[in-house]
RODO-2510 file (C-alpha; in nm, 4 decimals, decimal comma):
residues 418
     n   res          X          Y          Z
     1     x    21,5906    13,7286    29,0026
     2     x    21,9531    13,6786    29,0558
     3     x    22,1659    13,5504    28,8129
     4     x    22,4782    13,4707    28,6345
     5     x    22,5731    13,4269    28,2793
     6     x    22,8668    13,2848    28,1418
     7     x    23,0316    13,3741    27,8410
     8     x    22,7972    13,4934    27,6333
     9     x    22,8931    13,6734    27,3343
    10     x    22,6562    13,9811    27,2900
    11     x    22,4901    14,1106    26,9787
    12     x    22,3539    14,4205    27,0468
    13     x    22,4854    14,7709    26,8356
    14     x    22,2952    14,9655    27,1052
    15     x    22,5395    14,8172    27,4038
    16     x    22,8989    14,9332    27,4747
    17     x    22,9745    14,5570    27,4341
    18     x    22,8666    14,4782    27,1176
    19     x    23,0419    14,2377    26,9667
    20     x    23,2144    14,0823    27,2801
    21     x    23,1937    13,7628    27,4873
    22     x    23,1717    13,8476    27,8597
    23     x    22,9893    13,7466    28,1913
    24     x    22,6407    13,9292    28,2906
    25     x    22,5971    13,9349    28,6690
    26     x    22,2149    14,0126    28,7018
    27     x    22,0926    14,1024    29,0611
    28     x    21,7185    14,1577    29,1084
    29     x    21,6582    14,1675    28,7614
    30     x    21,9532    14,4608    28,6800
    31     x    22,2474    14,4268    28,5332
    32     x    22,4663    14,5416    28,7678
    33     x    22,8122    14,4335    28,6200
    34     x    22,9622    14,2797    28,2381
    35     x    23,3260    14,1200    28,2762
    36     x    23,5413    13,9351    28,1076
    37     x    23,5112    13,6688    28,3928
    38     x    23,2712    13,7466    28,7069
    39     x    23,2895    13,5010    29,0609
    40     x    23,0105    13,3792    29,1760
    41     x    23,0179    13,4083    29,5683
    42     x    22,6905    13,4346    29,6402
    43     x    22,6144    13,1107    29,4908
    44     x    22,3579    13,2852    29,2169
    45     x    22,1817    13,0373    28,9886
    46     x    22,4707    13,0205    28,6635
    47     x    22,2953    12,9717    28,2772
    48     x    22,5938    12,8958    28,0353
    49     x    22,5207    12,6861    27,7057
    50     x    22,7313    12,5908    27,4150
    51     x    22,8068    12,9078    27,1470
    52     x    22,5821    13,1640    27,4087
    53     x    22,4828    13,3966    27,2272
    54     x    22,2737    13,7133    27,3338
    55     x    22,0624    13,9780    27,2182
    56     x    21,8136    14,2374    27,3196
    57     x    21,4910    14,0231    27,3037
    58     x    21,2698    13,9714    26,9962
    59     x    20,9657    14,1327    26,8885
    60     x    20,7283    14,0173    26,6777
    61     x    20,4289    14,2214    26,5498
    62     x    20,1946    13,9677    26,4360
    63     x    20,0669    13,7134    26,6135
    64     x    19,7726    13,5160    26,6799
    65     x    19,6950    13,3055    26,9244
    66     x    19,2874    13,1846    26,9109
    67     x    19,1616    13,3251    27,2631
    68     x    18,8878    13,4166    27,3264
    69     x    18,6907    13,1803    27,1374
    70     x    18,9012    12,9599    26,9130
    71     x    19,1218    12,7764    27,2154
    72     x    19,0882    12,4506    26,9843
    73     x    19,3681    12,6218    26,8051
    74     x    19,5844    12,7430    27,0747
    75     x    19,5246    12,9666    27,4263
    76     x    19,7372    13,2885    27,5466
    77     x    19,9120    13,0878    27,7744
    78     x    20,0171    12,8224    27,5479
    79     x    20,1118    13,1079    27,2370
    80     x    20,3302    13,3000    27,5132
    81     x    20,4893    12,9562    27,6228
    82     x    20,5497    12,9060    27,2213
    83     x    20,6761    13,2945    27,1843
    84     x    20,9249    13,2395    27,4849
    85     x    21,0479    12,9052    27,3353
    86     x    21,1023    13,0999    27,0096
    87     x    21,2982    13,3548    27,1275
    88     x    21,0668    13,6506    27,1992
    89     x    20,9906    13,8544    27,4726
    90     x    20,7606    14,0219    27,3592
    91     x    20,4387    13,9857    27,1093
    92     x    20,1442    14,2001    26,9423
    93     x    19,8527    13,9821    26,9306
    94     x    19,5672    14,0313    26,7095
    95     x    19,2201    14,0978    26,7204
    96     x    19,1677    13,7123    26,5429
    97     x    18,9439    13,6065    26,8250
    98     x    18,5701    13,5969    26,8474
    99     x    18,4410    13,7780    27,0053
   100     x    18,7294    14,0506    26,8278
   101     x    18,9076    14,2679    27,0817
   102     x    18,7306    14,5458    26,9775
   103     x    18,6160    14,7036    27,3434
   104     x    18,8080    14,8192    27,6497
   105     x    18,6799    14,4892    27,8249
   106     x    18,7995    14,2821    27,5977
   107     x    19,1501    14,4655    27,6132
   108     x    19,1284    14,4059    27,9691
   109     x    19,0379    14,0253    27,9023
   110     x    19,3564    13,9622    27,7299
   111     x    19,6040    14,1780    27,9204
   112     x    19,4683    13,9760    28,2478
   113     x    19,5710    13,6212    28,0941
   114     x    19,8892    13,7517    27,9765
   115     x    19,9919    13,9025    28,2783
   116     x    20,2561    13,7685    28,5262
   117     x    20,4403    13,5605    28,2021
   118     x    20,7933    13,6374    28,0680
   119     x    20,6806    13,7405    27,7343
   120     x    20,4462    14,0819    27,7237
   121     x    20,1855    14,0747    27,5362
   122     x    20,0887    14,3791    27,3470
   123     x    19,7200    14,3902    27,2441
   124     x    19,5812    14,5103    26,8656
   125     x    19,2732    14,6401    26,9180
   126     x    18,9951    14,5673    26,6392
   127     x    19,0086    14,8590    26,3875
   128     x    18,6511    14,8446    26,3150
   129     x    18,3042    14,6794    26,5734
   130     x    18,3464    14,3175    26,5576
   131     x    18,6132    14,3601    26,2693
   132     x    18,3305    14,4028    26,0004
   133     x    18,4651    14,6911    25,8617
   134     x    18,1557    14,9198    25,9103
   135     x    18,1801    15,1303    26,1978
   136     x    18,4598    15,2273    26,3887
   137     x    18,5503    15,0411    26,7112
   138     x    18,6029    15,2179    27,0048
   139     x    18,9617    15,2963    26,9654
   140     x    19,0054    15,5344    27,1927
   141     x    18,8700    15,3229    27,5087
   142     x    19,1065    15,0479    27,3687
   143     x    19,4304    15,2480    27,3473
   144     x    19,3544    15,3691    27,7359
   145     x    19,2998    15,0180    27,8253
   146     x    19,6333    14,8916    27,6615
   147     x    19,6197    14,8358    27,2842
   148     x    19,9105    14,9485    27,1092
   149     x    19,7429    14,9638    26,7273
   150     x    19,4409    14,8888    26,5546
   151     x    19,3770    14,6399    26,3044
   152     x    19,0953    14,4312    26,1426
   153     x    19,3581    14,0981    26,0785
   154     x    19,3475    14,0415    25,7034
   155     x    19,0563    14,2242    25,6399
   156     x    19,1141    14,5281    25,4393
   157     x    18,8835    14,8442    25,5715
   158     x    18,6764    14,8501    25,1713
   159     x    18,5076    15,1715    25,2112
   160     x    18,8143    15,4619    25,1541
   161     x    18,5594    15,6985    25,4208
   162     x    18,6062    15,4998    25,6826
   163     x    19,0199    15,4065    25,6360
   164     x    19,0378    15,8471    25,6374
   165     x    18,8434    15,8494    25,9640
   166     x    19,0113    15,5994    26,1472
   167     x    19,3889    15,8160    26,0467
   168     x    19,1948    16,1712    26,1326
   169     x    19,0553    16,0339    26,4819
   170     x    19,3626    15,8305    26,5965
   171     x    19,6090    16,1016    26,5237
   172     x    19,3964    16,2611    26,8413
   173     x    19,6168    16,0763    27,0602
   174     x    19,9039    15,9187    26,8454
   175     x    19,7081    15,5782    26,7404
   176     x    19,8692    15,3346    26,5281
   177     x    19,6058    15,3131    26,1815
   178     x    19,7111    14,9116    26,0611
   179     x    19,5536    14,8471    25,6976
   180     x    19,5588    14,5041    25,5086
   181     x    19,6924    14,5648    25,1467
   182     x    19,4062    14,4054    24,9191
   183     x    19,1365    14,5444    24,7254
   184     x    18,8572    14,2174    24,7390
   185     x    18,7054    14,3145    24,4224
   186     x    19,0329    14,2686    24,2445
   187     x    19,1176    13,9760    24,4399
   188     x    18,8137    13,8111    24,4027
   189     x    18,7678    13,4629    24,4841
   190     x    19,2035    13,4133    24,4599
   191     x    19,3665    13,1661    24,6503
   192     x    19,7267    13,1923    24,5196
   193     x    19,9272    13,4113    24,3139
   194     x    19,7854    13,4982    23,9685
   195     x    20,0798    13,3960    23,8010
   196     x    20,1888    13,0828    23,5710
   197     x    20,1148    12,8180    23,8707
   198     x    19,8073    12,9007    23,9232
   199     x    19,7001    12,8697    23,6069
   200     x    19,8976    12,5500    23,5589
   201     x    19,7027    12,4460    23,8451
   202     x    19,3636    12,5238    23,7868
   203     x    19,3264    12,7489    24,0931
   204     x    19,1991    13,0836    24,1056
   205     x    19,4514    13,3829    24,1225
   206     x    19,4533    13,6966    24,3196
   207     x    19,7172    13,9324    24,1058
   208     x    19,9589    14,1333    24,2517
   209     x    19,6993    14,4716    24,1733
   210     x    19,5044    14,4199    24,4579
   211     x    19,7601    14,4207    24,6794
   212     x    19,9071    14,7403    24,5178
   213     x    19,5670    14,9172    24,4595
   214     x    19,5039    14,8893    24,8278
   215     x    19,8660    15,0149    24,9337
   216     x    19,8013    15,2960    24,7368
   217     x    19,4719    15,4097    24,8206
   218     x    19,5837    15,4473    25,1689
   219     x    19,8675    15,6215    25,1006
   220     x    19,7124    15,8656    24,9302
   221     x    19,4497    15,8519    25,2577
   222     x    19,7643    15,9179    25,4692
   223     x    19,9073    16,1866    25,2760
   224     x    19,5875    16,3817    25,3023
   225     x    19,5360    16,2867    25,6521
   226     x    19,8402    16,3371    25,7984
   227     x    19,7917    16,0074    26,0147
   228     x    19,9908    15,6978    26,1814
   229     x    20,0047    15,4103    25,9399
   230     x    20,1218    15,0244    25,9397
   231     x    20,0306    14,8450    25,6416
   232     x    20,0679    14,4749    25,7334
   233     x    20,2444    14,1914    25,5044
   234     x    20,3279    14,3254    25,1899
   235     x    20,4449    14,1188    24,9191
   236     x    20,5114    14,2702    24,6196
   237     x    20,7736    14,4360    24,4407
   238     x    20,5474    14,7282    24,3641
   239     x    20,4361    14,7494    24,7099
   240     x    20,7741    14,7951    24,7894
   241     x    20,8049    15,1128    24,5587
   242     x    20,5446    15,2434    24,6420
   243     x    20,6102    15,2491    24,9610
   244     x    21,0095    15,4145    24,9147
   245     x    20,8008    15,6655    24,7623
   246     x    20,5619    15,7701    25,0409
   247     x    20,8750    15,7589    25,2767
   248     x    21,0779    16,0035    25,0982
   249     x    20,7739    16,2392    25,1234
   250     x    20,8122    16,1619    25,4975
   251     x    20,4553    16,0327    25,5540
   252     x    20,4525    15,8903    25,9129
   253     x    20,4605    15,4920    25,7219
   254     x    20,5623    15,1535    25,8272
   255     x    20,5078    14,8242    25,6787
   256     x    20,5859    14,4548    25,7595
   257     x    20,6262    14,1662    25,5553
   258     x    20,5884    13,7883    25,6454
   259     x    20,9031    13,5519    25,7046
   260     x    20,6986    13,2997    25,4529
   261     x    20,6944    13,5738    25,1530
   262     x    21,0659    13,6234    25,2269
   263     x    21,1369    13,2383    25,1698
   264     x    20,8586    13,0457    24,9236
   265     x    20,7640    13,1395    24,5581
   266     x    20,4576    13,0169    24,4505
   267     x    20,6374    12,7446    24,2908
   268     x    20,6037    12,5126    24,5758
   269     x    20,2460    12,5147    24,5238
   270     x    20,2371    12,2170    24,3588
   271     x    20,0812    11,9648    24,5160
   272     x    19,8496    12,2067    24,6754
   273     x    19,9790    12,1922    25,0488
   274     x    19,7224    12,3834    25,2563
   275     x    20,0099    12,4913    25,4589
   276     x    20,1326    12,6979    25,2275
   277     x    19,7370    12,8412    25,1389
   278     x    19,8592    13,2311    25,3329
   279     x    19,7270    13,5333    25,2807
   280     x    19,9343    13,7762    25,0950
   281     x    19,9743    13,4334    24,8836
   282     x    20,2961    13,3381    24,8116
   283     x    20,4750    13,5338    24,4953
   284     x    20,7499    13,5410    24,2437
   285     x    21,1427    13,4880    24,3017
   286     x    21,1004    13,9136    24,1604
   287     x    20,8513    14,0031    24,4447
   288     x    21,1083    13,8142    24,7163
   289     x    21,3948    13,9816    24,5673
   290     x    21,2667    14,3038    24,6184
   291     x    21,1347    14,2575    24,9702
   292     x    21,4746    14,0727    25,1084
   293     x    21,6444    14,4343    24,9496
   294     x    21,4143    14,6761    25,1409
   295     x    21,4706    14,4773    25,4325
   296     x    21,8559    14,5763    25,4101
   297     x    21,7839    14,8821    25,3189
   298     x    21,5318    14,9746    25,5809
   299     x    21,2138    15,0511    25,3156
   300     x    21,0308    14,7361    25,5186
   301     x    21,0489    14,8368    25,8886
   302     x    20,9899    14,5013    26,0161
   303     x    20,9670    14,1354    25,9459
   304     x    20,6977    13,9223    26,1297
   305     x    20,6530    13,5373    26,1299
   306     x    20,2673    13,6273    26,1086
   307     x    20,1586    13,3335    26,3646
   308     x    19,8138    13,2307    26,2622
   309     x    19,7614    12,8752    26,4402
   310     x    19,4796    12,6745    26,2655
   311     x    19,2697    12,3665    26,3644
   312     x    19,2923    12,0459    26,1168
   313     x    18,9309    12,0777    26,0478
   314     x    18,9896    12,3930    25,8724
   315     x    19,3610    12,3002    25,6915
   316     x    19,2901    11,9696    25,5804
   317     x    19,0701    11,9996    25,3214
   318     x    19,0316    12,0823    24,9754
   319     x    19,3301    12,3931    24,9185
   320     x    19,0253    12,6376    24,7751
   321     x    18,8236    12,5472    25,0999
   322     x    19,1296    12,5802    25,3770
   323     x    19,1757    12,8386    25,5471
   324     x    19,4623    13,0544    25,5320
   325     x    19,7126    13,0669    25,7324
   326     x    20,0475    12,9403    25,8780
   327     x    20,2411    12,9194    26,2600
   328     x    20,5594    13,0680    26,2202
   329     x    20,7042    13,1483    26,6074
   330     x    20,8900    12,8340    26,6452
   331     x    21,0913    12,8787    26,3006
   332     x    21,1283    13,2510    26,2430
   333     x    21,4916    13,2585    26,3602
   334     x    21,6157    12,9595    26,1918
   335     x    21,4027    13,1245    25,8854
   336     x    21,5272    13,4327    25,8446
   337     x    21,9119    13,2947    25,9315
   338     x    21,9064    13,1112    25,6191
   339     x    21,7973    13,4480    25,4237
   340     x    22,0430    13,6957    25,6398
   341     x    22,3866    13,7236    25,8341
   342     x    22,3233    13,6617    26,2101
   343     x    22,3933    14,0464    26,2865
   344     x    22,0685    14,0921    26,0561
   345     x    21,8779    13,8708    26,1260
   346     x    21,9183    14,0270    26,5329
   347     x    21,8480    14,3348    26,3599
   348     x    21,5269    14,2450    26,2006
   349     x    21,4213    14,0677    26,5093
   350     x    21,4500    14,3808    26,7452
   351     x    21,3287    14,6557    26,4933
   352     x    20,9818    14,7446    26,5107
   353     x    20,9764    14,7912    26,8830
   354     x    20,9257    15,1949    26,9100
   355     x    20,6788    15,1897    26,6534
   356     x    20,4284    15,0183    26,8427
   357     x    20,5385    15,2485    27,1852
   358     x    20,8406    14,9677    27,3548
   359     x    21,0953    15,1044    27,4741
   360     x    21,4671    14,9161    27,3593
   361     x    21,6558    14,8104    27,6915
   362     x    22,0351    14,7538    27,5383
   363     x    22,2346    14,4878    27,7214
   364     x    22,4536    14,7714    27,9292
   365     x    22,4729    14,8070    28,3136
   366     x    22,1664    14,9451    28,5304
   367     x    21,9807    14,8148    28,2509
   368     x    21,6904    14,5466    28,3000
   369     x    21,7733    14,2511    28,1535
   370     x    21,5165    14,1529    27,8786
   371     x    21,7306    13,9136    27,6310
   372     x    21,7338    13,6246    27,4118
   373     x    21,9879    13,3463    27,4103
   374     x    22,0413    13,1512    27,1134
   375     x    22,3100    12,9092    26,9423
   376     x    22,3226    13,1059    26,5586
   377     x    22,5267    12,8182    26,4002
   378     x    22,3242    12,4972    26,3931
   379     x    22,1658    12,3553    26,0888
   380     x    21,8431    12,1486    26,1509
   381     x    21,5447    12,0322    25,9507
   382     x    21,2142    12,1882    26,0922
   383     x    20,9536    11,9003    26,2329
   384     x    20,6939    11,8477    26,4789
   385     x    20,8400    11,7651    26,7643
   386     x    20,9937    12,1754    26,6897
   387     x    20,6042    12,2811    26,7554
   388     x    20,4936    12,3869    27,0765
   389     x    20,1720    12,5508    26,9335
   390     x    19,8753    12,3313    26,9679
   391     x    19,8134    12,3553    26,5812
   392     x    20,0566    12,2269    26,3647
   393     x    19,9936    12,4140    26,0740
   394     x    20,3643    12,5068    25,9982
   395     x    20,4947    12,6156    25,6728
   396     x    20,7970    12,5711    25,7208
   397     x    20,7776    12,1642    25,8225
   398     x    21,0594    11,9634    25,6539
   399     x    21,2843    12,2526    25,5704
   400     x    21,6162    12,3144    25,6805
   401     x    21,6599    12,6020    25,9263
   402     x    21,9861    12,7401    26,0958
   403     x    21,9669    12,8419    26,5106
   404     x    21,8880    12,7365    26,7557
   405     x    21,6992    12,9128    27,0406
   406     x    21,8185    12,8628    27,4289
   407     x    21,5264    13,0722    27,5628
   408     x    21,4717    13,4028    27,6953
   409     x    21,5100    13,6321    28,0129
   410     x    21,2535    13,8769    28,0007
   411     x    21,0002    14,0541    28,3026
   412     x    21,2249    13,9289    28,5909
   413     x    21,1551    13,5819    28,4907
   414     x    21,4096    13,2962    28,3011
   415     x    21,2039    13,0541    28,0665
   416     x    21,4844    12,8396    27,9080
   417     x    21,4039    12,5327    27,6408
   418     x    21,5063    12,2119    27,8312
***
């Protein structure tokens, strides 16, 4: 891959550049020189775009994509194609299939479709066989295959035994322990926040407890285990604390939370939208508050658009019946622009990357060139012809977004939006 850019202006604090516009000469996939203007004698191919922006490329890690065994909601072709239009390079796809990815095969399986696309895709293995939460899957096959964590997706591990094995046997060879934050029996048969709406509605509450039971719990698991932990999607205010607690005892702890419980309350619940039925359920303008401050200061490691596509068969329906879950590629960076400065919202969509084992590649020369290109300043309202998943289950439909993504250069390969 040989290329040129042309005036881009780079955000990246890890590059010598940072906070300049220059030219990026790119030959066989290296940078090999960043000027203020660069000739093009060789006739390379030249990518310039109105407002060019760069960055190190985008990371998200939480995504699903259906395959194997729910392609009616999208394939691992067409969810890479959706993460490259989006503006990532690479993703950490979940176990959310069926069969789960709970074997070295089925590692195998997915890192075999992925392969030979600009975006990598990072597999989660299943925490537990089939994701049932009764016996441990074979993690250690997995993570020698390729999977980069383990995770039953929004199924919290209920028996505290089993959560303490999974830390003591993956710290063996430097796993990555992911655990859903809810306790079921204090969740119950919720569908929403237990708060004023959904009692105003009529609709069954899950209360902020069982998220913070479950957080916890595990804590406490990974103070006595001494373990690798990511707990997944947190949405509460107490979560939060808790969390600031267990870091200043310097337990080895991460968490995410999900674009969605950065940007709803439960408010707009009201006339029950399945597309906003997620799981955390949306909370209180208190719980976003305190998430949106420990992502500035660093308390919430990373911020994932939690990409769940669902078929129509399963979203429109009655809201206690749906199922839960929202796409969230295709609007994360206009998303989180309308929550953060564009130097943040870069930040919070290239953090995360060591934790599950990527190394950063800063936009310097003899570097690779793995990047996103984007225009930060335009305003848009979100729609479906802004989809490229195959379901259209989008949360964010009819709201108004700021940037714009021109595509990404990732893996020796340029996939720009046309």
């Amino acid at each position: 891959m040989n290329i040129l850019i042309k005036s881009a202006s780079i955000i990246d604090s890890k590059s010598e550049f940072h906070n300049t516009t220059q030219d990026i000469l790119v030959e066989n996939g290296v940078i090999t020189q960043i000027a203020n203007s660069i000739k093009n004698p060789k006739n390379y191919q030249e990518i310039a775009f109105e407002n060019l922006h760069i960055s190190q490329g985008w990371f998200d890690s939480s995504v699903c994509f259906g395959e194997p065994g729910f392609e009616e909601r999208d394939t691992i072709v067409n969810g890479l194609k959706t993460a490259a239009a989006s503006g990532f390079t690479t993703v950490a796809m979940n176990a959310h299939t069926h069969p789960a990815i709970d074997s070295n095969s089925n590692v195998t399986f997915v890192n075999s479709k992925a392969a030979n696309h600009a975006v990598t895709l990072l597999p989660i293995g299943a925490l537990t066989a089939c994701s049932k939460g009764e016996d441990l899957a074979e993690l250690y096959d997995m993570n020698t295959a390729g999977a980069v964590a383990f995770y039953d997706y929004k199924k919290p591990i209920v028996n505290p035994n089993l959560m303490k094995i999974a830390l003591q046997y993956a710290s063996n060879f430097d796993g990555l322990v992911c655990s859903f934050p809810q306790e079921n029996r204090i969740a119950g048969n919720g569908v929403v926040n237990e708060h004023i709406i959904s009692t105003r509605l009529g609709l069954k509450g899950i209360p902020a407890l069982a998220e913070e039971m479950q957080v916890a719990r595990d804590l406490f698991l990974l103070e006595y285990t001494g373990g690798k932990l990511h707990i997944p999607t947190i949405s509460t205010a107490k979560s939060v604390d808790l969390i600031r607690d267990a870091k200043k005892k310097k337990l080895d702890i991460t968490c995410s939370v999900a674009i969605h419980n950065l940007y709803f309350t439960d408010a707009v619940l009201t006339d029950f939208n399945t597309h906003f039925k997620v799981l955390p359920p949306l909370r209180t303008q208190t719980d976003i508050d305190a998430l949106v401050e420990a992502v500035k200061d660093g308390t919430i490691d990373m911020v994932t658009s939690d990409h769940n596509p669902i078929d129509i068969e399963h979203k429109k329906i009655e809201f206690d019946y749906a199922a839960y879950g929202s796409i969230g590629l295709e609007s994360a960076f206009g998303a989180l622009q309308t929550i953060f400065t564009t130097k943040k919202t870069i930040d919070i969509l290239t953090k995360g990357k060591m934790r599950f084992g990527i190394e950063p590649t800063p936009i310097n020369i003899g570097n690779k060139l793995n990047i996103t290109l984007f225009n930060p300043d335009i305003k848009y309202t979100f729609t479906l012809k802004h989809i490229v998943s195959k379901s259209k289950n989008a949360i964010f439909e009819n709201e108004t977004l700021k940037g714009n993504v021109y595509g990404i250069i990732s893996n020796n390969k340029v996939s720009l939006n046309s």
